[in-house]
Phi, psi and omega in degrees: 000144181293168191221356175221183108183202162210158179246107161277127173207098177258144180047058166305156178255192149299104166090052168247174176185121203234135233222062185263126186258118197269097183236129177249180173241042188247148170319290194226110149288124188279102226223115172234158163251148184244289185240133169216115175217062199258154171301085200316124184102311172290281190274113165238156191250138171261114148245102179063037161111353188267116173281119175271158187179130186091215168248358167314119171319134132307110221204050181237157167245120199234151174294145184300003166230126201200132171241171187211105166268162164264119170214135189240184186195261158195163174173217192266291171180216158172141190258124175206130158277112143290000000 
């Protein structure tokens, strides 16, 4: 199992929804954002139910199984690490 990695999803389209189930063999994950550019209010990133949106930064501790959804409208993209 990974103990690290990252999820990119740049230059999106419309009406998209995207699903990545994160699982480690760490307690707790540490979840940053590196590029977060979503259309505020449209486009949102789900981390374990916490909605991220716009360009506020990313900045959570998540249980080491995790999941990270997506739902666009449009815009630039977002970059986020674990």
């Amino acid at each position: 199992m990974p103990t690290h990695g990252t999820i990119s999803y740049l230059n999106y389209g419309n009406n998209e929804n995207e699903i990545w189930v994160i699982e480690s063999n760490c307690p707790h994950v540490l979840i940053e954002s590196e590029h977060f550019d979503l259309e505020n209010g449209f486009d949102v990133v789900f981390i374990n139910g916490e909605a991220h949106t716009g360009s506020t930064e990313i900045h959570q501790i998540v249980p080491g199984n995790f999941e990270v959804e997506f739902i666009s409208d449009d815009r630039d993209g977002t970059t986020i690490l674990y």
